[in-house]
Backbone as CSV, one residue per row, in Angstrom:
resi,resn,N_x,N_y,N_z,CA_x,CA_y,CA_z,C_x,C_y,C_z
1,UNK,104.715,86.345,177.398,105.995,86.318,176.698,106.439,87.746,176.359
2,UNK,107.699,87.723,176.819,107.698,89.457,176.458,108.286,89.139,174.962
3,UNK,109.102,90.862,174.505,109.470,90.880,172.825,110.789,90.458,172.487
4,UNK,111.731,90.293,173.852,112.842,89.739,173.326,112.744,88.199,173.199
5,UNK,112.019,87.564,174.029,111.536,85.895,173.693,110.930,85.457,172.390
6,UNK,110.015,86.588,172.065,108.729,86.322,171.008,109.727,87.054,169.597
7,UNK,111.195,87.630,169.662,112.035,87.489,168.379,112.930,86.196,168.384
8,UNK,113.093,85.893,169.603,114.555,84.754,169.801,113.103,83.489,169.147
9,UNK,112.092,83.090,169.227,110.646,82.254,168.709,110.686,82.342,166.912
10,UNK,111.463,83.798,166.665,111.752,83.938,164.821,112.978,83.743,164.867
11,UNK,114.034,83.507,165.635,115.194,83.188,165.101,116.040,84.382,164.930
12,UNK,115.311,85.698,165.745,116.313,86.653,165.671,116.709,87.286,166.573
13,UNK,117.919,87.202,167.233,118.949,87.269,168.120,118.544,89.244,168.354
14,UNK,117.984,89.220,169.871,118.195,90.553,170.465,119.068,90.394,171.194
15,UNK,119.759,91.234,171.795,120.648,91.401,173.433,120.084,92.108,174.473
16,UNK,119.323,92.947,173.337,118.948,94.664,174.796,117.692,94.964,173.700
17,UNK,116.479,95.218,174.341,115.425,96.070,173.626,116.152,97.143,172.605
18,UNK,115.555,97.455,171.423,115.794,98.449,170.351,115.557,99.840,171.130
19,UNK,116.101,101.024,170.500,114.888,101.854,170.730,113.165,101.775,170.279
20,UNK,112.714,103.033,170.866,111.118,102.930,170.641,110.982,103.412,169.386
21,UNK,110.097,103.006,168.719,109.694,103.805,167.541,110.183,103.851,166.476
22,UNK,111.531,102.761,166.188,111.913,102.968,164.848,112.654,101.248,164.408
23,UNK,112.437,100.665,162.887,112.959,99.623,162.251,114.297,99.502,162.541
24,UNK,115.006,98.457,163.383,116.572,98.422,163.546,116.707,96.909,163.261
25,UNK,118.130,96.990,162.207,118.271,95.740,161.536,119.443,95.008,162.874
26,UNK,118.890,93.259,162.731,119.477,92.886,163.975,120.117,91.648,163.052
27,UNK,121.006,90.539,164.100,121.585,89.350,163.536,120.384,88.294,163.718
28,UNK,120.446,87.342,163.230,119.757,86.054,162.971,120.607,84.901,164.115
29,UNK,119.175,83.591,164.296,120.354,82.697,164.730,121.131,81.866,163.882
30,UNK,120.549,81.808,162.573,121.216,81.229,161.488,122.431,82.121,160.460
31,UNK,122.225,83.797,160.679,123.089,83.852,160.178,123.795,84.903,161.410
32,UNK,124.481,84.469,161.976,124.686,85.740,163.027,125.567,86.459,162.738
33,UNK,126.523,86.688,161.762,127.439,87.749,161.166,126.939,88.822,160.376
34,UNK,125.603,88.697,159.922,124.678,89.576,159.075,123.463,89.860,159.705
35,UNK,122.903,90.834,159.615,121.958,91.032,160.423,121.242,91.536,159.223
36,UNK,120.391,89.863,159.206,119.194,89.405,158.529,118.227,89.671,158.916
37,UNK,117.943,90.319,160.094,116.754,90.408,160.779,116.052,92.013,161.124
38,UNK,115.012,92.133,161.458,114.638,93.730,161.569,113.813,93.337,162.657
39,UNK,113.491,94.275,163.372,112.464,94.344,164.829,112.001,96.354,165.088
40,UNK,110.508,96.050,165.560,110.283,97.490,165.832,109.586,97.434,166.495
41,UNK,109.975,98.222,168.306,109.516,97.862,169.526,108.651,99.441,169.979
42,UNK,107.132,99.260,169.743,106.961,100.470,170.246,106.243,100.222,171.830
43,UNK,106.837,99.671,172.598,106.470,99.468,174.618,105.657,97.960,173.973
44,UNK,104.081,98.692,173.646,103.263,97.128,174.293,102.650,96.487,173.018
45,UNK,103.636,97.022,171.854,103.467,95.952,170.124,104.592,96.328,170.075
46,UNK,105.223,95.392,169.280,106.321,95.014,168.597,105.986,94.464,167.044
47,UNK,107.125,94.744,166.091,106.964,93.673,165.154,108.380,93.258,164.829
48,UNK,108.641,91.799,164.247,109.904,91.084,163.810,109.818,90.652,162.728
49,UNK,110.717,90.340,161.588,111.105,89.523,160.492,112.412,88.856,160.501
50,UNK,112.075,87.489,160.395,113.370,86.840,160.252,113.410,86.788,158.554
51,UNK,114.282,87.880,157.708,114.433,87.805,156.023,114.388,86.406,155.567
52,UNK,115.257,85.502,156.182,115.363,84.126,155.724,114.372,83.193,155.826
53,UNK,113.281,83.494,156.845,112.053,82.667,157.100,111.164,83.054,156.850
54,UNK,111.030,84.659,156.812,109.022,85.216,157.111,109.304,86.356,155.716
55,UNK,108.496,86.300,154.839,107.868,87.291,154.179,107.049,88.574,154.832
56,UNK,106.670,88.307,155.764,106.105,89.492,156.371,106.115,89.573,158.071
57,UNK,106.745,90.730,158.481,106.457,91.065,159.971,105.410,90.365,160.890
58,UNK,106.610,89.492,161.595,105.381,88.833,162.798,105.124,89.898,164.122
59,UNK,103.565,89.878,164.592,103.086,90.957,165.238,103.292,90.677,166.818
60,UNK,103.745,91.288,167.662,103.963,90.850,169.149,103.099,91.466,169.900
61,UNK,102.113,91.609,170.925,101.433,92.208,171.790,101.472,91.659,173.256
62,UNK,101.564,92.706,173.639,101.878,92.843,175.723,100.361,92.190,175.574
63,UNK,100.934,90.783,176.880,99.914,90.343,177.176,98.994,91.011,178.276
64,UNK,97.887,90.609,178.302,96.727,91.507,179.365,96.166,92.920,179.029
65,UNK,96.299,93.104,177.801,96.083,94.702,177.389,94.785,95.098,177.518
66,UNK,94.358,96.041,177.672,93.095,96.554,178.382,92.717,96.585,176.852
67,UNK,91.261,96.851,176.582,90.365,97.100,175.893,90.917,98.728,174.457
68,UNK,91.199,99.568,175.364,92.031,100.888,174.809,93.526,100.385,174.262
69,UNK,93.933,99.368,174.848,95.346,99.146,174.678,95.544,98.789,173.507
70,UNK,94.452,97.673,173.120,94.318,96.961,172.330,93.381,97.861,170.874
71,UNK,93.083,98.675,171.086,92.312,99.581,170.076,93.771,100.454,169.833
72,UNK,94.561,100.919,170.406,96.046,101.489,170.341,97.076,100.544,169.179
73,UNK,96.681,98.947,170.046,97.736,97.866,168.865,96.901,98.315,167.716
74,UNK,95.496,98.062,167.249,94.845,98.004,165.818,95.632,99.358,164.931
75,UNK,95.153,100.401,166.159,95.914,101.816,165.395,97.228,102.021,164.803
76,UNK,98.498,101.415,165.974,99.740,101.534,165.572,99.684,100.191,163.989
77,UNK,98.695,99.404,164.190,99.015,98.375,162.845,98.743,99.082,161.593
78,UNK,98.180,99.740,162.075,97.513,99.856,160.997,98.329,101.212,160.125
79,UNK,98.530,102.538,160.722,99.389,102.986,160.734,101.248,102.600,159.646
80,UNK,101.127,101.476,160.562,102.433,100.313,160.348,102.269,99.683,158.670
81,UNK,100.894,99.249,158.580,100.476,98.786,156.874,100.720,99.904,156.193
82,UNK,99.975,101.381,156.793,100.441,102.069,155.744,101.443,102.995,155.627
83,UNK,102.372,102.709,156.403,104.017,103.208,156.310,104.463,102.398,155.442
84,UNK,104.055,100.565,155.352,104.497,99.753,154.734,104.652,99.892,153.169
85,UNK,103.245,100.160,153.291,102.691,100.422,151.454,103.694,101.382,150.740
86,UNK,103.728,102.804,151.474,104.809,103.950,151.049,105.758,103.264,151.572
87,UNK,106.516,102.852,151.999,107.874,102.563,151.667,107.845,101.337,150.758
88,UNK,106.949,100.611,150.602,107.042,99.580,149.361,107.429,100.755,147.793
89,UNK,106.482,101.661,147.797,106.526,102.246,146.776,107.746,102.676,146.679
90,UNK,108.556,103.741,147.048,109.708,103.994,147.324,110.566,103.365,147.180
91,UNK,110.465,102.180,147.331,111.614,100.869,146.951,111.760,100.220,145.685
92,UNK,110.752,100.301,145.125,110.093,100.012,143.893,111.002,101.296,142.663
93,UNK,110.510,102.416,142.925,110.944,102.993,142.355,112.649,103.245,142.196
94,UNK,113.223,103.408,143.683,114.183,103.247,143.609,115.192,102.046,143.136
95,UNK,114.818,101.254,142.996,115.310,100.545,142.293,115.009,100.436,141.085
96,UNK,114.262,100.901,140.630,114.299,101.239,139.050,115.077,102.396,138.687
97,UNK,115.270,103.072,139.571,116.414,104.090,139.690,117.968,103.740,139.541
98,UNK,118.169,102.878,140.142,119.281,102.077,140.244,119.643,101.094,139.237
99,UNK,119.098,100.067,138.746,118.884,99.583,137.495,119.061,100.191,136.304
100,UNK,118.331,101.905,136.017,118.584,102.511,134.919,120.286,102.711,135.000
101,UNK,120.915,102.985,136.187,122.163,103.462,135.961,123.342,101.729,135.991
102,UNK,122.550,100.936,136.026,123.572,100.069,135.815,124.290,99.492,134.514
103,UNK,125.394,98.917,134.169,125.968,98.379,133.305,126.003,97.051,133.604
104,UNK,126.109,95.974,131.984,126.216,95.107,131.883,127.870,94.799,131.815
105,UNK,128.078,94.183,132.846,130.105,93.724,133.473,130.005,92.405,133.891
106,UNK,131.248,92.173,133.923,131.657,90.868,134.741,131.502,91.765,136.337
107,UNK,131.624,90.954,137.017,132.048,91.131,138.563,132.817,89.958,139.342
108,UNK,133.229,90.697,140.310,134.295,89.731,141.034,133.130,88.773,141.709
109,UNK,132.454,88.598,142.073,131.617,88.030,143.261,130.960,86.737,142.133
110,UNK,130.447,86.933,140.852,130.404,86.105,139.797,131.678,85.102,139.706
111,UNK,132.596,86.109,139.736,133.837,85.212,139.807,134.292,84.322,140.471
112,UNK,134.149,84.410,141.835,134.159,83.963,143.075,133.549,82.588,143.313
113,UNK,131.992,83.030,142.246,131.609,81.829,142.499,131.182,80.742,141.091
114,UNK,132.281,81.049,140.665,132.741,79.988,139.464,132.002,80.628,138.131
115,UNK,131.922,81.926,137.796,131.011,82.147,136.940,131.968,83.869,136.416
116,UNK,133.334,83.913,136.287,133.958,84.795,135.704,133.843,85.325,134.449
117,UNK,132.865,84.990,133.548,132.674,85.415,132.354,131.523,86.188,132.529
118,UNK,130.703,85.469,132.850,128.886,86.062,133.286,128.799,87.447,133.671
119,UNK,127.585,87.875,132.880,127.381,89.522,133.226,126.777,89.718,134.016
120,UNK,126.286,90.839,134.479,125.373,91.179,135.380,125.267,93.192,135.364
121,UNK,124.133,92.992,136.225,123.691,94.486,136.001,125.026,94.994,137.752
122,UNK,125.727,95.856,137.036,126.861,96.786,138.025,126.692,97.940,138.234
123,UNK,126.434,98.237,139.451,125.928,99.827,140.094,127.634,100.644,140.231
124,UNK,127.623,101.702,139.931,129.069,101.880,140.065,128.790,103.450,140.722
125,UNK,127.313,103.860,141.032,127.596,105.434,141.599,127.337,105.807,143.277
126,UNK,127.283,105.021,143.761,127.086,105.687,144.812,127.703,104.829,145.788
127,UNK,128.081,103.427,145.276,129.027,102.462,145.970,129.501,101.951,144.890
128,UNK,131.005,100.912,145.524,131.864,100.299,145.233,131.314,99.062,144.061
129,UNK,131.225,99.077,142.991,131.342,97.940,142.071,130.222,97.217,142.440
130,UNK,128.920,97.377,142.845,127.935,96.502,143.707,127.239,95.863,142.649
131,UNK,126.524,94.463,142.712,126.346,93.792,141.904,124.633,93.685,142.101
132,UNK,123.795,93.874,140.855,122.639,94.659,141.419,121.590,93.239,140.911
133,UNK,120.264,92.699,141.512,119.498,92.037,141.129,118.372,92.246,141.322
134,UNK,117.760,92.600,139.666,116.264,92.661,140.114,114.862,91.731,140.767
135,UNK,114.470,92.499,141.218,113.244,91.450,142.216,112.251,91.982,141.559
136,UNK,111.129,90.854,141.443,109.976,91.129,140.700,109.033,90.661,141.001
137,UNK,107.765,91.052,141.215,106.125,90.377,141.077,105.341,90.525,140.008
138,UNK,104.958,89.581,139.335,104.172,89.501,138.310,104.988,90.486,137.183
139,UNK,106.112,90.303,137.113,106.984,91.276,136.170,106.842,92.498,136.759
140,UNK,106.554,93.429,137.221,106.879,94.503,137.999,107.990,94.325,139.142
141,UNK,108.850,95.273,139.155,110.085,95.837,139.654,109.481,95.932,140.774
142,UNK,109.481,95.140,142.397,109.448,95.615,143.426,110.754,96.162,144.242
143,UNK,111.832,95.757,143.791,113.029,95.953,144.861,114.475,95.334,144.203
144,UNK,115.422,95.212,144.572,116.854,94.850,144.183,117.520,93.967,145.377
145,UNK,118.064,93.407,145.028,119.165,92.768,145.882,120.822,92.846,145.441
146,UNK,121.419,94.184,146.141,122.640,94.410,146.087,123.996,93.514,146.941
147,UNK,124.453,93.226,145.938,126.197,92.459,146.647,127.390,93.113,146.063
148,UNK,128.020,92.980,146.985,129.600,93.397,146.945,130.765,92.507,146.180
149,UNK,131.795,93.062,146.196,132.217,91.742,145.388,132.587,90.791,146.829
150,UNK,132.658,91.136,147.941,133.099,90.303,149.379,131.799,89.117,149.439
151,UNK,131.071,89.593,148.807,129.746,88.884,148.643,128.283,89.194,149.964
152,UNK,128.884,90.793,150.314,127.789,91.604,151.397,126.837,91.846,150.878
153,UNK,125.452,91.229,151.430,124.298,91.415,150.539,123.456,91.973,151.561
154,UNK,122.275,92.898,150.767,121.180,93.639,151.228,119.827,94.044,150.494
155,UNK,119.005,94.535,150.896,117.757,95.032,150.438,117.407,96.554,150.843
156,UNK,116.656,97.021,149.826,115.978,98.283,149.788,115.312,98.675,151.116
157,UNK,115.462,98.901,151.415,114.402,99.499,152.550,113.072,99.180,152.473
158,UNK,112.050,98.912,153.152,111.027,98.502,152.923,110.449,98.173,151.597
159,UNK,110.569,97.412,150.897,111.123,96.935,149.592,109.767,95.405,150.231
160,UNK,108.957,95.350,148.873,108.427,94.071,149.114,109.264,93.056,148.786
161,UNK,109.094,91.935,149.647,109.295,90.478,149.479,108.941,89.573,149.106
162,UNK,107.459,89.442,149.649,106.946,88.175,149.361,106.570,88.000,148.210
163,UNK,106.493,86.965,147.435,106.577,86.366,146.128,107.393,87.290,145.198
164,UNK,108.272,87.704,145.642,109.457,88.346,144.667,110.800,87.464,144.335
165,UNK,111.067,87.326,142.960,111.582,86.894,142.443,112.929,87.359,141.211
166,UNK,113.641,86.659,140.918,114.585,86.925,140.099,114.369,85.533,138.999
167,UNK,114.062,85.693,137.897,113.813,84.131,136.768,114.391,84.190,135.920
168,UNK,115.277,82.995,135.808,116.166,82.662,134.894,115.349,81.436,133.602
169,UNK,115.417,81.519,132.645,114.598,80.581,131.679,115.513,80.063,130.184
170,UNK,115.017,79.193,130.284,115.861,78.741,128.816,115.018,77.456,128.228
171,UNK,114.359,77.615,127.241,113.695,76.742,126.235,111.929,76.906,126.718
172,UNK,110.888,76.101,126.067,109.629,76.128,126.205,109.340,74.545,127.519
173,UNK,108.363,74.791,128.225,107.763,73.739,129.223,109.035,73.017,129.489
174,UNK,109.521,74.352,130.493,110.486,73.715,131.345,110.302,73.517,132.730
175,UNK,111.130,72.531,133.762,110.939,72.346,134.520,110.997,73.280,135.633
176,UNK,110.034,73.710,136.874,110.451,74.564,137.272,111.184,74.104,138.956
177,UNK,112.325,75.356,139.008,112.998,75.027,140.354,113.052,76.408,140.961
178,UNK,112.763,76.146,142.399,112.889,77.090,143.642,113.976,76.938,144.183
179,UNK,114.533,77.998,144.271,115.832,78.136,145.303,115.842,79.556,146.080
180,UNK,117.139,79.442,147.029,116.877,80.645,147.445,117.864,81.657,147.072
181,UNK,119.247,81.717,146.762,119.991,82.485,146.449,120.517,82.624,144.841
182,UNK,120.700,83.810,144.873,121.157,84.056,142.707,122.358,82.826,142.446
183,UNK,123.716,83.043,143.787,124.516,82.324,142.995,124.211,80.695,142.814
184,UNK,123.098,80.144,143.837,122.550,78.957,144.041,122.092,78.525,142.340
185,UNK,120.904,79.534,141.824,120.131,79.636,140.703,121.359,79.640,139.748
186,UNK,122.527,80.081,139.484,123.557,80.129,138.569,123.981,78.850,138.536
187,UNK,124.095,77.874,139.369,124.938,76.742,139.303,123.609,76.086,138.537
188,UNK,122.762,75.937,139.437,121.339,75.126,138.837,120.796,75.410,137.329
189,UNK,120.957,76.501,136.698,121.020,76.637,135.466,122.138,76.104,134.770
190,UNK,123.425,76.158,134.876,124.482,75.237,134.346,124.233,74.039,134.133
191,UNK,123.734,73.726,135.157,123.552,71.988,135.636,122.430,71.647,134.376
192,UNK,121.271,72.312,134.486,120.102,72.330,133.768,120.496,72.191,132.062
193,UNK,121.372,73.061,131.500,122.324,72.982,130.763,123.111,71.949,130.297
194,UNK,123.770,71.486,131.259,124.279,70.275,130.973,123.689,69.008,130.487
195,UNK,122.390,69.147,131.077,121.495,67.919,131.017,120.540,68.264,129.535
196,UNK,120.716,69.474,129.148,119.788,69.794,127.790,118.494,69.839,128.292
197,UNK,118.509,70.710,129.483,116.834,69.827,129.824,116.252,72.024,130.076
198,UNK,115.211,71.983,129.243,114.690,73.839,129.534,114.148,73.660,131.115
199,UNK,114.208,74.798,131.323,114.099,75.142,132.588,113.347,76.657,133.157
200,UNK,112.756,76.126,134.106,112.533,78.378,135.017,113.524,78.350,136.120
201,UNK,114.110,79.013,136.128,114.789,78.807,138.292,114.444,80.161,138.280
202,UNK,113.501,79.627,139.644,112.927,80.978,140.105,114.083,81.001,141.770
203,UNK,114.977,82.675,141.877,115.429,82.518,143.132,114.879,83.567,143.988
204,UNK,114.298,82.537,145.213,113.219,83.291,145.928,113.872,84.353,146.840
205,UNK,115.338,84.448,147.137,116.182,85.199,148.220,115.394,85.038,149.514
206,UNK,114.928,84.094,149.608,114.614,83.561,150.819,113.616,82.224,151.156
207,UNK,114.276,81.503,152.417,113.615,80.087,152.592,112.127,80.245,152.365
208,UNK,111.706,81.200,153.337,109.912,81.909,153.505,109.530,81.910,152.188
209,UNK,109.925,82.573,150.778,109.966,83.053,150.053,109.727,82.230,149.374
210,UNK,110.599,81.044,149.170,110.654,79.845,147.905,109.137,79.174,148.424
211,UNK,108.842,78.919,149.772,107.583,78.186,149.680,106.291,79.085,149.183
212,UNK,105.880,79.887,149.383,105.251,80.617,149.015,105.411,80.944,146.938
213,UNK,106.624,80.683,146.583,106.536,81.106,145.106,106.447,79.283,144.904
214,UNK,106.701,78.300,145.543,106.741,76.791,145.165,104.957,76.788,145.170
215,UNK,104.318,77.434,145.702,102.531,77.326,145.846,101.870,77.789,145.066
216,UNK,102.849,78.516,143.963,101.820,79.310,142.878,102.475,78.268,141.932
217,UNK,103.061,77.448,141.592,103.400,76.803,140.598,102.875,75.982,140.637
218,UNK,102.809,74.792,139.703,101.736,73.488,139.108,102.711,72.267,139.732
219,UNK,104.255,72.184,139.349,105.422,71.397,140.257,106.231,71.413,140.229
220,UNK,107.930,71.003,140.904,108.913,71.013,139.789,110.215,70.633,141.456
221,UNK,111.031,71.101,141.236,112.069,70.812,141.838,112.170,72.081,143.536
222,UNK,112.876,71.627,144.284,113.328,72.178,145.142,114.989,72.049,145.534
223,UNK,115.475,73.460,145.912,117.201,73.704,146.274,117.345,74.080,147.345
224,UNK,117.565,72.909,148.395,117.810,73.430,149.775,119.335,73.753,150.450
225,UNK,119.388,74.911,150.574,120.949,75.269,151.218,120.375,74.097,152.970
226,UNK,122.147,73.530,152.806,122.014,72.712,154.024,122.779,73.479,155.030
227,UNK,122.013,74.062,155.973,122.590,74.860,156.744,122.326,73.959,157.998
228,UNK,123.228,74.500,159.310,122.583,74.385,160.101,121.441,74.555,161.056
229,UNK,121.022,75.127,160.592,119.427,75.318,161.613,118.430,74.712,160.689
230,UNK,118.758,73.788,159.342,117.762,73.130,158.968,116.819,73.530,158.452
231,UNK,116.769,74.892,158.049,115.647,75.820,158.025,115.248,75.618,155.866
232,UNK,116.277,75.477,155.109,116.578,74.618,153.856,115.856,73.977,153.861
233,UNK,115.977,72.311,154.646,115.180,71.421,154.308,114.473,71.626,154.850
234,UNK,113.721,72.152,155.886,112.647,71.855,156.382,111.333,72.376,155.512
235,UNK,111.809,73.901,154.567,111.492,74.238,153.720,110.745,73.572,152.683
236,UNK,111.588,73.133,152.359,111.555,71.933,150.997,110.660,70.726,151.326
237,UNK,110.845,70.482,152.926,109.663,69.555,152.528,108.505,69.926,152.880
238,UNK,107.945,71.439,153.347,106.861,71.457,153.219,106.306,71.571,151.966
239,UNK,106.984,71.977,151.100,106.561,72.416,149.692,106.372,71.515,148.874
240,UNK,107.076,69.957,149.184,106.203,68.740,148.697,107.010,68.539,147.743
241,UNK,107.803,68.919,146.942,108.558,68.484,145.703,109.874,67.910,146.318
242,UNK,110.189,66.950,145.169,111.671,66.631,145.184,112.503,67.652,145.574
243,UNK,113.268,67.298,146.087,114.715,68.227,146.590,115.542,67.966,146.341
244,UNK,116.731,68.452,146.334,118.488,68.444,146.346,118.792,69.268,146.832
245,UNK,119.861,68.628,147.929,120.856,69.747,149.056,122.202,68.819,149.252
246,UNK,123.265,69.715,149.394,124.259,69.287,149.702,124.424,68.435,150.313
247,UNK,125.431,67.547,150.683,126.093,66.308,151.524,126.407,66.827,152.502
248,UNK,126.870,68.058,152.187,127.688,68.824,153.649,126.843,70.187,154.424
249,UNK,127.141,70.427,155.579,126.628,70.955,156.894,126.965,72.533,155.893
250,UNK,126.462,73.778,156.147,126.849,74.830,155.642,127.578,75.141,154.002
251,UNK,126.966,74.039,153.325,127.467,74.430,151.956,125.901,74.700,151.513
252,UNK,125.895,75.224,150.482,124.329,75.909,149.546,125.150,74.676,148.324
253,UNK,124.351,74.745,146.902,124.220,74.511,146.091,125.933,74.974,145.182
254,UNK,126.239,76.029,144.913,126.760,76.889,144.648,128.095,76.031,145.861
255,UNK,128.295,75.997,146.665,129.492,75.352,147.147,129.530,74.295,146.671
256,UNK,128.633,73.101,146.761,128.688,71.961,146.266,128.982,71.794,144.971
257,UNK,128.646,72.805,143.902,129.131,72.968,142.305,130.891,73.225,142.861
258,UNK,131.233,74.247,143.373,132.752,74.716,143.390,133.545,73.383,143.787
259,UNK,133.383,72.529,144.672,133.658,71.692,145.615,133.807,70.202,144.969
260,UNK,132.434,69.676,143.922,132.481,68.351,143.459,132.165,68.519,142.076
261,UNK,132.539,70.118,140.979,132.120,70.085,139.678,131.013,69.578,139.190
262,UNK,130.623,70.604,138.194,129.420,70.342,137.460,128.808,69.185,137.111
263,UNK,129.489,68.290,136.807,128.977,66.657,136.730,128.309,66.551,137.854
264,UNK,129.061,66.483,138.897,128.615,65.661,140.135,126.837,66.205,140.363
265,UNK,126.871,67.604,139.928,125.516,68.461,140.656,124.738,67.985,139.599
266,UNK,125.180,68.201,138.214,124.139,67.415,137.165,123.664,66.253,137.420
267,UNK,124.257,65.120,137.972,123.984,63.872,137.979,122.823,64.103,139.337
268,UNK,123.373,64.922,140.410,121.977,65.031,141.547,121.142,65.560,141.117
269,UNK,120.874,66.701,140.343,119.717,67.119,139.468,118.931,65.971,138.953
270,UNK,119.899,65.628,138.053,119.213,64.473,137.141,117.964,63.061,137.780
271,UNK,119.029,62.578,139.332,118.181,62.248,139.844,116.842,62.178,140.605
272,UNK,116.896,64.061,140.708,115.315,64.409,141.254,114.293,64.346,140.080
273,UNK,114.728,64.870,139.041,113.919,64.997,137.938,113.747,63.613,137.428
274,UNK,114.097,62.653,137.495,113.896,61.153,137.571,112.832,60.694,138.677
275,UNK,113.214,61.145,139.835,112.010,61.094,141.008,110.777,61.479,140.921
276,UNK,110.654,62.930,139.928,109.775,63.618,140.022,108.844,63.376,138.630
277,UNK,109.424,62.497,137.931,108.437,61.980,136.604,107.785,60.525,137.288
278,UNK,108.574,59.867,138.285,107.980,58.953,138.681,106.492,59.383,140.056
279,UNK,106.501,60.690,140.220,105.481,60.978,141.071,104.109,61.160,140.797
């Protein structure tokens, strides 16, 4: 299998080999207007991440590699871990960099998505009004997730992922829910709200992501964006908990609030957490 097959296998759309030797961000097949995806082709290893599916770089190797070839893949990996590590650090920091200079504002993109009062941390120096979210492991600052008010979102540069989180909480032994996007987690706290019921929503900023943070928890709910490639639910049900996802093809959570009001999403809440006392 060569490396453009063994990315189109993660769901991320090449056309033409990268150059050699360096991280180039590519489109997804699920999201193909954003290029969700990264690939780094050095001849006979490669590595890929689909953001929306994999927490960490899947490894590609030229098949038939001689004995040396293959002592070459260990080297470039290894190498590769520890470029990883320093640029984890770097990301880390920098975004604590970024964070110190933010203000607490409304933003348009809050607005957008039914939540015009709500604050948030606003980067205002080095870009346009960007709407900043911290990511965290074990309470440490690994990275940010910046949006626009158009709602253009991105990550730090080699910035860890996996089990990074953004947690929203309100009251003692609350129920906990995985999702994958902030404005997803905003509606689901409303909802949560509505029902008087405390809560964690942990938002994983990614499908990969939520199962992996759904495995360190004891149980609780799942929020599957219903997309098309299915990649939402399929999510959700490995992770074994109740779910809720939209009725409709390409709406998240967060559409379905804009679309059928807060009742309607409370009352589907209500019914997982009904499901999920009966389990």
């Amino acid at each position: 299998m060569n490396f453009m097959d063994f990315c189109s296998l993660h769901g991320v759309t090449l056309r033409q080999l990268p150059p050699v030797g360096r991280w180039v961000r590519v489109p997804t097949d699920d999201k193909p207007h954003s290029k969700n995806g990264a690939v780094k082709f050095m001849g006979d290893v490669g590595f890929v991440q689909n953001w929306a599916t994999q927490t960490e770089p899947a490894v590609w190797r030229e098949q038939g590699q001689s004995t040396e070839a293959v002592a070459r893949v260990r080297q470039i990996a290894d190498q590769g871990a520890r470029e990883a590590r320093e640029a984890a650090q770097k990301a880390a920091s920098r975004a604590q960099h970024i964070l110190s200079e933010c203000e607490l504002a409304p933003h348009p993109y809050l607005a957008s998505k039914g939540f015009p009062e709500d604050l948030a941390n606003v980067w205002n120096r080095e870009t346009d009004n960007v709407m900043v979210i911290p990511m965290r492991c074990g309470g440490q600052i690994v990275g940010c997730q910046q949006i626009t008010a158009e709602g253009g979102k991105k990550f730090l540069f080699g910035q860890r992922s996996s089990m990074a989180e953004f947690v929203m909480t309100a009251g003692q032994d609350g129920v906990h829910v995985v999702c994958e996007g902030y404005a997803t987690g905003l509606s689901v706290r409303a909802a949560l709200a509505t029902l008087r019921r405390p809560y964690y929503v942990h938002v994983a900023f990614s499908a990969g992501n939520m199962k992996k943070i759904a495995q360190a928890l004891p149980s609780g709910l799942a929020i599957a964006d219903n997309d098309a490639s299915e990649t939402g639910e399929k999510t959700c049900k490995e992770i074994g908990w109740p779910y809720w996802m939209s009725d409709t093809v390409g709406e998240d959570c967060n559409d379905y609030h804009q679309r059928r009001g807060l009742f309607a999403l409370a009352q589907g809440l209500q019914k997982m957490l009904l499901d999920r006392r009966r389990r």
